[in-house]
MIKOLVEX-542757 format. One record per atom (N, C-alpha, C, O): residue in one letter; x, y, z; atom name; residue number from 1. Coordinates in pm, whole numbers, plus 32768, in hexadecimal, padded with zeros to 4 digits. Layout:
// MIKOLVEX-542757
r A x X y Y z Z a CA k NUM
...
This chain:
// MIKOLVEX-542757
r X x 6065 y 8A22 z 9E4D a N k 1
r X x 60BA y 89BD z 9E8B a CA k 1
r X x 6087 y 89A6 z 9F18 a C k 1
r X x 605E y 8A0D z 9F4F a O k 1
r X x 607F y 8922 z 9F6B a N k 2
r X x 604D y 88E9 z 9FD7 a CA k 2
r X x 60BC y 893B z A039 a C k 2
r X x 6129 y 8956 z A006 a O k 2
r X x 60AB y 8956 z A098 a N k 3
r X x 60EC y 8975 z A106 a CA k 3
r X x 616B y 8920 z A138 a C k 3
r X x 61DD y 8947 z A150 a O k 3
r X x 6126 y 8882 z A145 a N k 4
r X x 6198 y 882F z A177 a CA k 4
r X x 61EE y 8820 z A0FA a C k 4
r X x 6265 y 8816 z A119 a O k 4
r X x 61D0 y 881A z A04F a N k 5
r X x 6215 y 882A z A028 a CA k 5
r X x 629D y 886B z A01B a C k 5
r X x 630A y 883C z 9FFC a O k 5
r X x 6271 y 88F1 z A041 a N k 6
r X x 62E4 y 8967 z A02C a CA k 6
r X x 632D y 898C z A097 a C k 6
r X x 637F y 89E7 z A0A1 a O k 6
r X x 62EE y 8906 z A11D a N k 7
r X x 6335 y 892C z A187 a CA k 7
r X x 639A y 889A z A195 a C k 7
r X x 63F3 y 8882 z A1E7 a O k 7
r X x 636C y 884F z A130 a N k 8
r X x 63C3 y 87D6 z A109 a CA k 8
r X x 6455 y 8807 z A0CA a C k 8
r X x 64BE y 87F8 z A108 a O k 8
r X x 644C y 8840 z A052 a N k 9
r X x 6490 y 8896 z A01D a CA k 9
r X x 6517 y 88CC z A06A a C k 9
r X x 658F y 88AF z A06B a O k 9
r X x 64B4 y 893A z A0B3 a N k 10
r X x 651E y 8988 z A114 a CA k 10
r X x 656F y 8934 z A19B a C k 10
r X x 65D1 y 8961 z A1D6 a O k 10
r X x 6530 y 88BE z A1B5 a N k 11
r X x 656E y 885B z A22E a CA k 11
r X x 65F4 y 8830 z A1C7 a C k 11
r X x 6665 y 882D z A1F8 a O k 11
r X x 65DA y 880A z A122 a N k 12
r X x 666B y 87BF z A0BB a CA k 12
r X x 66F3 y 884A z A0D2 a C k 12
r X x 676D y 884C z A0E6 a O k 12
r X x 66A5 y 8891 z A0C6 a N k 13
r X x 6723 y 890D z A090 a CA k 13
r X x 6761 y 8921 z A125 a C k 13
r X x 67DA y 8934 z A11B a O k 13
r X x 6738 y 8923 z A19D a N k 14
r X x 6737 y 894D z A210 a CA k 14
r X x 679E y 88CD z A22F a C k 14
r X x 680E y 88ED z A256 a O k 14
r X x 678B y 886A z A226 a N k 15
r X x 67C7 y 87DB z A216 a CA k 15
r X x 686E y 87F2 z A1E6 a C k 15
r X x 68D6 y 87D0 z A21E a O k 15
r X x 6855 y 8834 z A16F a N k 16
r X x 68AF y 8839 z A111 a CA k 16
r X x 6944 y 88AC z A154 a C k 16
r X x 69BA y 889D z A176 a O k 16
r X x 68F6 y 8903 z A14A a N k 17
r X x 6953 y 8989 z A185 a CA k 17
r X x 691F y 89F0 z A1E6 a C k 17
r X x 6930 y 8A6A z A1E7 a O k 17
r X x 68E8 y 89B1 z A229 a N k 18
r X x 68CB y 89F4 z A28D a CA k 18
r X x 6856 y 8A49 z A2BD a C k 18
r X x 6814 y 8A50 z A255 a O k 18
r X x 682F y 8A70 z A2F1 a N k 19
r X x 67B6 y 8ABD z A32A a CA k 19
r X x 67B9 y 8B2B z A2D9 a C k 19
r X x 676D y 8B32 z A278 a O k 19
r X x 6827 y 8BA8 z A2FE a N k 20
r X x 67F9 y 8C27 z A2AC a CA k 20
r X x 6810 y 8C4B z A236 a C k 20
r X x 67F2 y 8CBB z A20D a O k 20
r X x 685B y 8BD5 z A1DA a N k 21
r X x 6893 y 8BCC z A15E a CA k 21
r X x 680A y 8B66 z A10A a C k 21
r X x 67E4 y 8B68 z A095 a O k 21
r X x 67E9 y 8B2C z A15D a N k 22
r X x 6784 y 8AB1 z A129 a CA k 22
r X x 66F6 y 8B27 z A131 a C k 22
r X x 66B6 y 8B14 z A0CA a O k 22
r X x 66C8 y 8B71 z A16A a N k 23
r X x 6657 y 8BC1 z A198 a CA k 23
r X x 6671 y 8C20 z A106 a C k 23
r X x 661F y 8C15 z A0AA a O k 23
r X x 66E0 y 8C79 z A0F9 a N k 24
r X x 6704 y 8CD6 z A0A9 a CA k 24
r X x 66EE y 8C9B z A019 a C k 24
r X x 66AA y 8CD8 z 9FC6 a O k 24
r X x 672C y 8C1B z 9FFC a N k 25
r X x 6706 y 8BB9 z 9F5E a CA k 25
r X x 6667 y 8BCB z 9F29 a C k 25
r X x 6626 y 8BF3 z 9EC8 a O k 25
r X x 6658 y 8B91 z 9FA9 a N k 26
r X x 65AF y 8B6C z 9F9A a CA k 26
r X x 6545 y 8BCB z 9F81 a C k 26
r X x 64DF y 8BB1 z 9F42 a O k 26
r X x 6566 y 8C42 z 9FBA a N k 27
r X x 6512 y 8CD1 z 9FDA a CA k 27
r X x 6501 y 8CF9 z 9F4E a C k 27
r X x 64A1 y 8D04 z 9F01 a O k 27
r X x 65CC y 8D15 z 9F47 a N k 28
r X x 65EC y 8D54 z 9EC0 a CA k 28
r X x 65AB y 8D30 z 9E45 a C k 28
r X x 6573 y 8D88 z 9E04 a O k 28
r X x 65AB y 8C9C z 9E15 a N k 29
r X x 6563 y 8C7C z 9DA5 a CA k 29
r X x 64ED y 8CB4 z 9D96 a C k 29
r X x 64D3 y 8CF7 z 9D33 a O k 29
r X x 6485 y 8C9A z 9E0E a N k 30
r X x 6434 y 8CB2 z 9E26 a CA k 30
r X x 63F3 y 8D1A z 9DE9 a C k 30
r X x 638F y 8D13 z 9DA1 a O k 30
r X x 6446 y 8D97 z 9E13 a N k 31
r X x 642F y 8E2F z 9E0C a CA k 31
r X x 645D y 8E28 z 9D99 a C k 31
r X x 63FA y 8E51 z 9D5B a O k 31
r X x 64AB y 8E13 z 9D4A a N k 32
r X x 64E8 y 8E26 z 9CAC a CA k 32
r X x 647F y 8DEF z 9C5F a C k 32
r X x 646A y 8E08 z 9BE9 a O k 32
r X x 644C y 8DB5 z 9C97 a N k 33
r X x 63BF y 8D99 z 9BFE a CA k 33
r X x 632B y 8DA2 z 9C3E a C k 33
r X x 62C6 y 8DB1 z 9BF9 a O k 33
r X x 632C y 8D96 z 9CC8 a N k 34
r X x 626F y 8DBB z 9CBA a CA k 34
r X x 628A y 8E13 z 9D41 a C k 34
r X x 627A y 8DE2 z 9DB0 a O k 34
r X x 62B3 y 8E95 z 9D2D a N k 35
r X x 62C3 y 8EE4 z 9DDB a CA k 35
r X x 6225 y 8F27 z 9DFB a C k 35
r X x 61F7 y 8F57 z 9E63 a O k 35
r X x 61F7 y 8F1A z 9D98 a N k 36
r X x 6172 y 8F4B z 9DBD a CA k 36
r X x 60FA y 8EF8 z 9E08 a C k 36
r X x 608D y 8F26 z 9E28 a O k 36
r X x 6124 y 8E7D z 9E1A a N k 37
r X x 60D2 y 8E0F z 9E49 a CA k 37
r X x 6114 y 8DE4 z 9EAF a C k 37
r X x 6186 y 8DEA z 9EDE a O k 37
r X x 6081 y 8DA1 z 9ECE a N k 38
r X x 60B0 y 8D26 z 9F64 a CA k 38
r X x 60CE y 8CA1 z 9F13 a C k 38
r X x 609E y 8C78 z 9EA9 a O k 38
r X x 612A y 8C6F z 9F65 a N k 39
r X x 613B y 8BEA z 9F5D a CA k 39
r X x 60C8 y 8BA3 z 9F2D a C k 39
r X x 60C2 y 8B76 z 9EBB a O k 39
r X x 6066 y 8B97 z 9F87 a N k 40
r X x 5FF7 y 8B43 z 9F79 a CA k 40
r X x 5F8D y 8B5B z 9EFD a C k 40
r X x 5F37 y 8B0E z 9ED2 a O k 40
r X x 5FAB y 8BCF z 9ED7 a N k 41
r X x 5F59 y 8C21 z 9E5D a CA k 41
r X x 5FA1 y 8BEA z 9DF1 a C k 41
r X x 5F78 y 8C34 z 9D98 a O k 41
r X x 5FF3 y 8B99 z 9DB7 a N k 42
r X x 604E y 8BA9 z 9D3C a CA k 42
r X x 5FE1 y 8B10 z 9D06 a C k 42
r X x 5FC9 y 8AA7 z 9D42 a O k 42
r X x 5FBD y 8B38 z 9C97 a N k 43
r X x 5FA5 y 8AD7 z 9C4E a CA k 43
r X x 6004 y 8A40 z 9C38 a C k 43
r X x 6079 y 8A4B z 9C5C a O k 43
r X x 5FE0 y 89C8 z 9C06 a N k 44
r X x 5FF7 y 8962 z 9BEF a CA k 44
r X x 6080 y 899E z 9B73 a C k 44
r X x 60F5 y 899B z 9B99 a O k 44
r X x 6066 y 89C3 z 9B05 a N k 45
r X x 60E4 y 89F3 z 9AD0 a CA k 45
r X x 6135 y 8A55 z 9B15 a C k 45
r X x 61AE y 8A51 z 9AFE a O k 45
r X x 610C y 8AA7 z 9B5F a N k 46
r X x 617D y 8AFE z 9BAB a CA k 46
r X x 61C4 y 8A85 z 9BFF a C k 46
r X x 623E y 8A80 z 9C13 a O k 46
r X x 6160 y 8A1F z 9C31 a N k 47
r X x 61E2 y 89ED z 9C9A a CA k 47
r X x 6256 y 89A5 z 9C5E a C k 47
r X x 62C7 y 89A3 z 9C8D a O k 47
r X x 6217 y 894D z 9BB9 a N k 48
r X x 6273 y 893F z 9B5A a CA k 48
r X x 6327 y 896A z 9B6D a C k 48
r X x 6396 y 893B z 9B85 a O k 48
r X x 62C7 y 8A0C z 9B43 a N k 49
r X x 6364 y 8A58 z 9B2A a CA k 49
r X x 63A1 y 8A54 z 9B9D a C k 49
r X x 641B y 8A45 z 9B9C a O k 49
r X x 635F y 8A60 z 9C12 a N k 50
r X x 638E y 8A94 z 9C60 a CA k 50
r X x 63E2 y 8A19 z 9CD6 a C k 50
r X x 641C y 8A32 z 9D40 a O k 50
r X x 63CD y 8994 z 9C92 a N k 51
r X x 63F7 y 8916 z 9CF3 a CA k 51
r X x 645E y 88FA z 9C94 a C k 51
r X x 64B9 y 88B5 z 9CC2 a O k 51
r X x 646F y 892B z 9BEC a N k 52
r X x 64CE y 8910 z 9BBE a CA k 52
r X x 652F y 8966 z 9BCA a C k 52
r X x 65A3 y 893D z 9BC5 a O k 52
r X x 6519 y 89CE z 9BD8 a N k 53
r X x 65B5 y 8A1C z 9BD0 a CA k 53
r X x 65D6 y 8A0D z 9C63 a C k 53
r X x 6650 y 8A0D z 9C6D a O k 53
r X x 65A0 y 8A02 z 9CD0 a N k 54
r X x 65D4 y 89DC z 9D49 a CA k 54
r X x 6611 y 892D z 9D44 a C k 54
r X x 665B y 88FE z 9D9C a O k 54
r X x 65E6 y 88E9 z 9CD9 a N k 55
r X x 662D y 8867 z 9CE0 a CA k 55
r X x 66A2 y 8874 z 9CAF a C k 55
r X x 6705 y 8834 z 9CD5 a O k 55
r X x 669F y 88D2 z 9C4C a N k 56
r X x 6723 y 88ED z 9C14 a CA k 56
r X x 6791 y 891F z 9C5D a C k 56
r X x 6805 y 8901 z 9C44 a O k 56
r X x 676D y 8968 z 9CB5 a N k 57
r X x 67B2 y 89DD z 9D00 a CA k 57
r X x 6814 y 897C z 9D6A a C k 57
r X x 688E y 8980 z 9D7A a O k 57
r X x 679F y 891B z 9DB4 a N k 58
r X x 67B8 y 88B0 z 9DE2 a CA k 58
r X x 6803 y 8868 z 9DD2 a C k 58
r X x 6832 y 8836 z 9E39 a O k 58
r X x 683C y 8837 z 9D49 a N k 59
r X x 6896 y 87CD z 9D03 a CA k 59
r X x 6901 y 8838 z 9D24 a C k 59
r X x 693F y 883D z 9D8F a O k 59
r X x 690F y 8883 z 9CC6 a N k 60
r X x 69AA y 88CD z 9CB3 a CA k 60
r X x 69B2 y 88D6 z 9D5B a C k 60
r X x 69F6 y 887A z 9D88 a O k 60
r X x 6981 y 8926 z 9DB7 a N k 61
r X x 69B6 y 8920 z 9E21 a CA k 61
r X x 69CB y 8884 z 9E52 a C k 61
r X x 6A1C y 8869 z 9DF9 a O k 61
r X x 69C6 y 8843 z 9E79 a N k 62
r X x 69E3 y 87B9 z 9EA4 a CA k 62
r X x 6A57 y 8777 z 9E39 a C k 62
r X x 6AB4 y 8736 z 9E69 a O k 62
r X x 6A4A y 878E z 9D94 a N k 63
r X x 6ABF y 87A3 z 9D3C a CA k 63
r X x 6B56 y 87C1 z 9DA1 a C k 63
r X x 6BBD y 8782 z 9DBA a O k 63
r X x 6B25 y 8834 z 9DC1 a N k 64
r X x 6BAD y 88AB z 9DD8 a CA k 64
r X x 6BB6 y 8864 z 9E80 a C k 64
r X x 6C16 y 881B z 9E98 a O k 64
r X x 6B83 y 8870 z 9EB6 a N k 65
r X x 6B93 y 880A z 9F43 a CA k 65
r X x 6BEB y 87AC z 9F3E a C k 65
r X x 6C55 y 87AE z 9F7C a O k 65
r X x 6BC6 y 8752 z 9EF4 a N k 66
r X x 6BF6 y 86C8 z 9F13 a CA k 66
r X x 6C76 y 86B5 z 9EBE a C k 66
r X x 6CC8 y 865B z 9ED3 a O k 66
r X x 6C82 y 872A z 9E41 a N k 67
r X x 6D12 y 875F z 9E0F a CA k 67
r X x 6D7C y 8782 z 9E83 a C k 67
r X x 6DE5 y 8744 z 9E97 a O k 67
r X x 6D54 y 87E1 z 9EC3 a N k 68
r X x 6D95 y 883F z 9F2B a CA k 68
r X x 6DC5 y 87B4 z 9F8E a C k 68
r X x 6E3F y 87A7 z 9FA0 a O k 68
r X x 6D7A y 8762 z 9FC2 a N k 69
r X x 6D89 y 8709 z A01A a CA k 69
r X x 6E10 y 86A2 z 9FB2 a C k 69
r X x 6E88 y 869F z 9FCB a O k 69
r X x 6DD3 y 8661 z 9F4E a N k 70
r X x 6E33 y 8634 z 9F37 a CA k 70
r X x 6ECD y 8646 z 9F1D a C k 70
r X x 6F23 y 85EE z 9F1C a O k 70
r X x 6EDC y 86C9 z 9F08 a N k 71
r X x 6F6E y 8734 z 9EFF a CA k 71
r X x 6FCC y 8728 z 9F54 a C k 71
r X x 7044 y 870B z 9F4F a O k 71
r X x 6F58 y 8752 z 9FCF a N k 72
r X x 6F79 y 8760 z A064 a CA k 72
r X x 6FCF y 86ED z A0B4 a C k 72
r X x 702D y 86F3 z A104 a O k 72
r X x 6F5B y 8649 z A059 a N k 73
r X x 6F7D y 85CF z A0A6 a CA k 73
r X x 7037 y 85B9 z A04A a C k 73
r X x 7097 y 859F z A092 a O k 73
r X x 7046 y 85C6 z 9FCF a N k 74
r X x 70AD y 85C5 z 9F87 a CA k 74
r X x 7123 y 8605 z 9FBB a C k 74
r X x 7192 y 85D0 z 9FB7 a O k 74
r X x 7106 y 8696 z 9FFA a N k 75
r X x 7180 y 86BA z A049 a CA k 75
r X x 7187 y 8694 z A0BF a C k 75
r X x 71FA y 8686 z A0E9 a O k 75
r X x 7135 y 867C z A105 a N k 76
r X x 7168 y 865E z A186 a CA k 76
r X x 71D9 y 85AE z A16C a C k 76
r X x 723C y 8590 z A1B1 a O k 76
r X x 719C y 8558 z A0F6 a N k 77
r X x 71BD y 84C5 z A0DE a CA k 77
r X x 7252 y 84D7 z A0A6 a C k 77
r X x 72B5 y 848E z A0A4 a O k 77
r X x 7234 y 8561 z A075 a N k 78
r X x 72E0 y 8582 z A013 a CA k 78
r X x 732A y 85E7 z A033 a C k 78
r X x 735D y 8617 z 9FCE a O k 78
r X x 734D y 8629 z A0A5 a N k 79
r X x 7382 y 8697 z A0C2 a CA k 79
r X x 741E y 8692 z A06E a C k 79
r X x 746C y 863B z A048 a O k 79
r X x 7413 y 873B z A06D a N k 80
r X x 747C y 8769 z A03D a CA k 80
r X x 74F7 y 87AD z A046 a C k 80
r X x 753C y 87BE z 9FE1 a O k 80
């Protein structure tokens, strides 16, 4: 995987939830399927796996975000 790629990556999640929660996503995958390698070492199919389960990871969190937000906007519009 290209460098600016995976530092593209880590700028979305960082975006998303924050610096040390967005750093921790990104690492984590990382280490759960190739901890023995560099970034830059992972083959064309490693980056495969490895841009998809972080896209995935990606959705449900932003999923659960924009859930949480909408809840939030509902009670404050409807108190009880």
């Amino acid at each position: 995987m290209q460098i600016q790629k995976w530092n593209d990556i880590m700028d979305k999640f960082i975006d998303l939830v924050g610096y040390d929660e967005g750093v921790n996503y990104v690492t984590t995958a990382k280490q759960d399927l190739y901890a023995e390698k560099y970034i830059y070492e992972l083959s064309s199919w490693e980056d495969r796996v490895l841009t998809r389960k972080l896209r995935n990871t990606y959705v449900a969190l932003k999923n659960k975000k924009e859930h949480q937000e909408s809840i939030s906007k509902r009670r404050k519009n409807n108190p009880s």
